[in-house]
C-alpha positions in Angstrom: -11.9 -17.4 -5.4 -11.7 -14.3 -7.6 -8.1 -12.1 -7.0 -9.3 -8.6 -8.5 -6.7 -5.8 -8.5 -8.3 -2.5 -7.3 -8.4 1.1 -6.2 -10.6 2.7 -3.8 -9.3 6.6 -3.7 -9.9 7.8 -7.6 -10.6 12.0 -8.8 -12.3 12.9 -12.2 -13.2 16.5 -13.6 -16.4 16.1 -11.3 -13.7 17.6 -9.0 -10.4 18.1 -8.8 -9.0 15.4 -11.7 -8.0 15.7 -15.0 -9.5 12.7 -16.8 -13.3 12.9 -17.4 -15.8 10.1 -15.4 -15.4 8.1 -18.6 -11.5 8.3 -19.2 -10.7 7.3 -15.7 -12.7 4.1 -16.7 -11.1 3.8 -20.0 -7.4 3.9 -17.8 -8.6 2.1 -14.8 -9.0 -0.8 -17.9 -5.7 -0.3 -19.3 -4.2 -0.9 -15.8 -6.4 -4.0 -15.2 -8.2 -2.3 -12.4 -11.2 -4.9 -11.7 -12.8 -2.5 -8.8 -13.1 0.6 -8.9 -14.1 3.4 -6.5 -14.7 6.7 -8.0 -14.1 9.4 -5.2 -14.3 12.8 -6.3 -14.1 15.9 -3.6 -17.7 16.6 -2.2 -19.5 14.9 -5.2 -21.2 11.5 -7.0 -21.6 13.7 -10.4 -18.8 11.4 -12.1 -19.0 8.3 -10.3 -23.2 8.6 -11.3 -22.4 9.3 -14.8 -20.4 6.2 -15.0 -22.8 3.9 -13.4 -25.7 5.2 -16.0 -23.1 4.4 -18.9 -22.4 0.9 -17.3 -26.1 0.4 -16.7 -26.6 1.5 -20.2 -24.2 -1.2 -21.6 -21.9 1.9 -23.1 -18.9 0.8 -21.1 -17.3 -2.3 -22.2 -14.6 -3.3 -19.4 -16.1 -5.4 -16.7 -15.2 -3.6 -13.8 -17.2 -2.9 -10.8 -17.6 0.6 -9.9 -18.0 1.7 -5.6 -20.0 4.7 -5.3 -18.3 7.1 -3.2 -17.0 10.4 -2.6 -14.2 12.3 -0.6 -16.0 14.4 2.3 -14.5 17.6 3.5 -15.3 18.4 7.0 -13.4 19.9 10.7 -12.3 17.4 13.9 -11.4 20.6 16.4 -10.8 22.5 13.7 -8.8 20.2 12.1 -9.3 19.6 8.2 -10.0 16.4 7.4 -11.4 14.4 4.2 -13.3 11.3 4.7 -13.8 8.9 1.7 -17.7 7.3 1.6 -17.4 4.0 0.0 -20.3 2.3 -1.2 -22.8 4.9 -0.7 -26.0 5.1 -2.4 -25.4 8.6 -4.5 -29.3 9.0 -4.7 -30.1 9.3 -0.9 -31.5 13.0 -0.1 -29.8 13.5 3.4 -26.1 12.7 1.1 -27.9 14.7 -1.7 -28.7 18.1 0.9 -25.3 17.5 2.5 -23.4 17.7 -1.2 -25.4 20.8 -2.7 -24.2 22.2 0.7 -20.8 21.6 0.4 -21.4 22.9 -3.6 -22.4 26.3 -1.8 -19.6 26.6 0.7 -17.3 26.0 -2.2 -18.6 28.7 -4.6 -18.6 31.2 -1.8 -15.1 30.7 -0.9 -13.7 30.9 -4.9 -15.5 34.1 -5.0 -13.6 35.4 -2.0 -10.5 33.6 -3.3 -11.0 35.6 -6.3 -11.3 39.0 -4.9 -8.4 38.3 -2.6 -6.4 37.8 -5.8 -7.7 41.0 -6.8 -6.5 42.6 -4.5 -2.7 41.0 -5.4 -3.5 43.5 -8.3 -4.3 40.3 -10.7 -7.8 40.0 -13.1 -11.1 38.3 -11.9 -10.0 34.9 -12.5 -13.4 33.5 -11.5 -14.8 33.1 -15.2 -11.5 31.7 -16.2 -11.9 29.1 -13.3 -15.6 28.7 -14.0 -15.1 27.5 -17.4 -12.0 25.3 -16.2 -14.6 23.6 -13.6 -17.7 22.7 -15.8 -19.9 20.7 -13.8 -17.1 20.0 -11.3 -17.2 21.1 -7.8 -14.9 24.1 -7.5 -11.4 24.3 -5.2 -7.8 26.2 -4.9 -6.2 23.7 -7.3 -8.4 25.5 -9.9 -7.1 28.7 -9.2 -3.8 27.0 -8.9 -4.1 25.9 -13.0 -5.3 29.2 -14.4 -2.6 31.0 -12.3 -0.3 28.8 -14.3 -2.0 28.5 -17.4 -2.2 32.5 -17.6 1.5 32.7 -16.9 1.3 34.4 -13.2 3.2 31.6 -11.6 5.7 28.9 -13.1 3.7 26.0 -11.7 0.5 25.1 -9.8 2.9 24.4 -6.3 4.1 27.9 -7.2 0.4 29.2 -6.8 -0.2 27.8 -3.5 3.4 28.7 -2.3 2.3 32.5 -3.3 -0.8 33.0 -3.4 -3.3 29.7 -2.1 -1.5 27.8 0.5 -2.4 28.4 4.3 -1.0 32.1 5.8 -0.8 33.6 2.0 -2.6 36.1 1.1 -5.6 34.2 -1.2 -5.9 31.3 1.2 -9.4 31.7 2.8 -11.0 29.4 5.5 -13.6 27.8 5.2 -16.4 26.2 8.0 -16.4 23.1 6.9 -19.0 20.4 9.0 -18.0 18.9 12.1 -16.8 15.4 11.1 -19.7 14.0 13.5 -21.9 15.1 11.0 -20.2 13.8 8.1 -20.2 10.5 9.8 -23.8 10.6 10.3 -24.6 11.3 6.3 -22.4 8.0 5.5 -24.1 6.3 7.8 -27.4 7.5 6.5 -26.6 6.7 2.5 -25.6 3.3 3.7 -21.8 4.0 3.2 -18.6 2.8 5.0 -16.6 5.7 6.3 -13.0 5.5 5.8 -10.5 8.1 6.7 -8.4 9.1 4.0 -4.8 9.7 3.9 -4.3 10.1 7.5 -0.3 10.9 7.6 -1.0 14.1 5.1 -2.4 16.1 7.3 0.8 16.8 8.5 -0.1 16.1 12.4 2.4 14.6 14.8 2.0 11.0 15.0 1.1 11.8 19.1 -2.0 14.1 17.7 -2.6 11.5 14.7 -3.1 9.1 17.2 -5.9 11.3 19.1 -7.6 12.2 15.5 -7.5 8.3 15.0 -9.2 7.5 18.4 -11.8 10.1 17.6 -12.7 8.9 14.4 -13.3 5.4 15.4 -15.2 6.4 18.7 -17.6 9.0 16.7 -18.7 5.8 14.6 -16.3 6.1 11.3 -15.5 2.6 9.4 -12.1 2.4 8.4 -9.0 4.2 7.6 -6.6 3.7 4.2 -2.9 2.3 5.4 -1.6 1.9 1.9 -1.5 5.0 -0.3 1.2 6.7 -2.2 3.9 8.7 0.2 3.1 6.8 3.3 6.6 4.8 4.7 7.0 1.3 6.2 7.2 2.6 9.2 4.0 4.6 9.2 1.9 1.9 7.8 2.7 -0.2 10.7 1.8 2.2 13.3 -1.5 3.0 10.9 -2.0 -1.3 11.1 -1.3 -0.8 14.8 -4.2 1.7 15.6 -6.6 0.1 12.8 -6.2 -2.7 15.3 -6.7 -1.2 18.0 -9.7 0.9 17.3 -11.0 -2.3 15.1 -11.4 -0.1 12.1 -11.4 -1.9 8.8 -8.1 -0.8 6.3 -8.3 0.1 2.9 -6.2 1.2 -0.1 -6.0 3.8 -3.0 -3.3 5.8 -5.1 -5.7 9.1 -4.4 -5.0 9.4 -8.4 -5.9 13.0 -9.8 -3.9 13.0 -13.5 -1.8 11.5 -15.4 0.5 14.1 -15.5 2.2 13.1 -11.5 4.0 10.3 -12.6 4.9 9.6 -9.5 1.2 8.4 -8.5 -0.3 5.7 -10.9 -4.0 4.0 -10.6 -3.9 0.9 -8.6 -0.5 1.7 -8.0 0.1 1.9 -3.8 2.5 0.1 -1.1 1.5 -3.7 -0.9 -1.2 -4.1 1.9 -0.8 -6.3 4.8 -3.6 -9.2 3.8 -4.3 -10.8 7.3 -6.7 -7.4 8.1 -9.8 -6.9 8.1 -10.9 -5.2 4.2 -13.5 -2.7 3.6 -14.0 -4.5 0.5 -15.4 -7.2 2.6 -18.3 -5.3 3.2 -18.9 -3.7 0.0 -19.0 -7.1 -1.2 -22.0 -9.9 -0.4 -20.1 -12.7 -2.1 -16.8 -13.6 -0.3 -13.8 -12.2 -2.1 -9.8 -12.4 -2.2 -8.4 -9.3 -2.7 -5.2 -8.1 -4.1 -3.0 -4.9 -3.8 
């Protein structure tokens, strides 16, 4: 039996992180990671790039990369973000859906930017373009070149002005029904897990329903173990997982260095008697460790 420490719930500069594809790599080896999923918001880009070096024999550490992404998408209007584990980043349906996504996310930043505009600040879009790359555009891009250009004292500052929900740049977006989501997991061969579910800043009464729908519309699993979530709300997460018999899983949701407060494979220790997505990712039997 193999114990491999891991981390299923990763971000590079393909979206929202800091670190590049190949620098999350190079830390996920520092930290001893031995599997690791590469998760970035509405893309493959970095988690593909990896997988060519690896296949290329570029990348030295032994580590086994999981395909996946985070999804965006709506439950009743809710905002949700569903991680695809194990997905095959070459399927067209999950290719379609992504350059989708990539739309609805350039049409929003250029709304986001006239907005700000209209606060009487510059077009930040070619600021935020050039801060993107290749990534897939979102607020906490804004967020950075507010602060980097001195119009805020932090990026929290930025949503608390200008980005957060109710202020005056925060735009809406019509995200996919998570049915559909579901449906382009399913199609690219992916487990569906949903991500973070105490973040979304539901009561737990309305979690609870979100929870029941998820598992009933066909997802996978659900994380119980990432950073912020309490004792007491992992074991009413273990409680529903059991209930709806959706597999558990565990990540740090990592974006930078730079939050010290969240490190890669870093998470609360995860109850070992349930049922792992890892166990399906896997074809050889595996022991797994937190």
């Amino acid at each position: 039996m193999t114990f491999l420490k891991y981390d299923l719930h990763t971000h590079t500069t393909a979206s929202d992180g800091s670190l590049s594809p190949v620098e999350l790599f190079e830390l996920a080896d520092e930290h001893d990671i031995k599997i690791l999923a590469i998760t970035d918001h509405d893309s493959v880009t970095g988690v593909k790039q990896v997988i060519e070096l690896q296949q290329q024999k570029k990348l030295k550490a032994d580590i086994k990369i999981i395909p996946g992404a985070e999804l965006t998408c709506l439950l009743n209007n809710q905002i949700l973000h569903v991680v695809a584990l194990n997905v095959d980043i070459d399927n067209p349906l999950l290719t379609k859906h992504l350059l989708e996504l990539h739309a609805l996310r350039i049409e929003r930043a250029e709304k986001i930017s006239l907005k700000l505009q209209k606060c009487k600040l510059p077009d930040l879009m070619p600021y935020v373009l050039d801060k993107v790359k290749d990534g897939q555009i979102g607020r906490p891009h804004f967020a950075k070149v507010l602060c980097d250009l001195g119009f805020v004292a932090n990026e929290a500052a930025a949503f608390k002005k200008y980005l957060g929900a109710g202020k005056s740049a925060n735009v809406k977006v019509q995200w996919p029904e998570l049915e559909e989501v579901l449906a382009v997991i399913k199609n690219a061969g992916g487990i569906a897990v949903l991500a973070h579910p105490t973040k979304y800043k539901l009561t737990m009464s309305k979690l609870r329903k979100v929870i029941a729908a998820f598992a009933e519309l066909g997802g996978n699993g659900i994380e119980i173990s990432y950073p912020g979530v309490t004792r007491e709300q992992q074991k009413i997460l273990k409680y529903e997982a059991d209930r709806h018999q959706l597999l558990v899983s565990a990540g740090s949701d990592f974006h930078t260095p730079a939050n010290t407060w969240i490190e890669l494979g870093r998470y609360p220790e995860l109850p070992c008697e349930m049922p792992h997505v890892l166990k399906q990712c896997f074809d050889r039997k595996v022991e797994i460790t937190a």
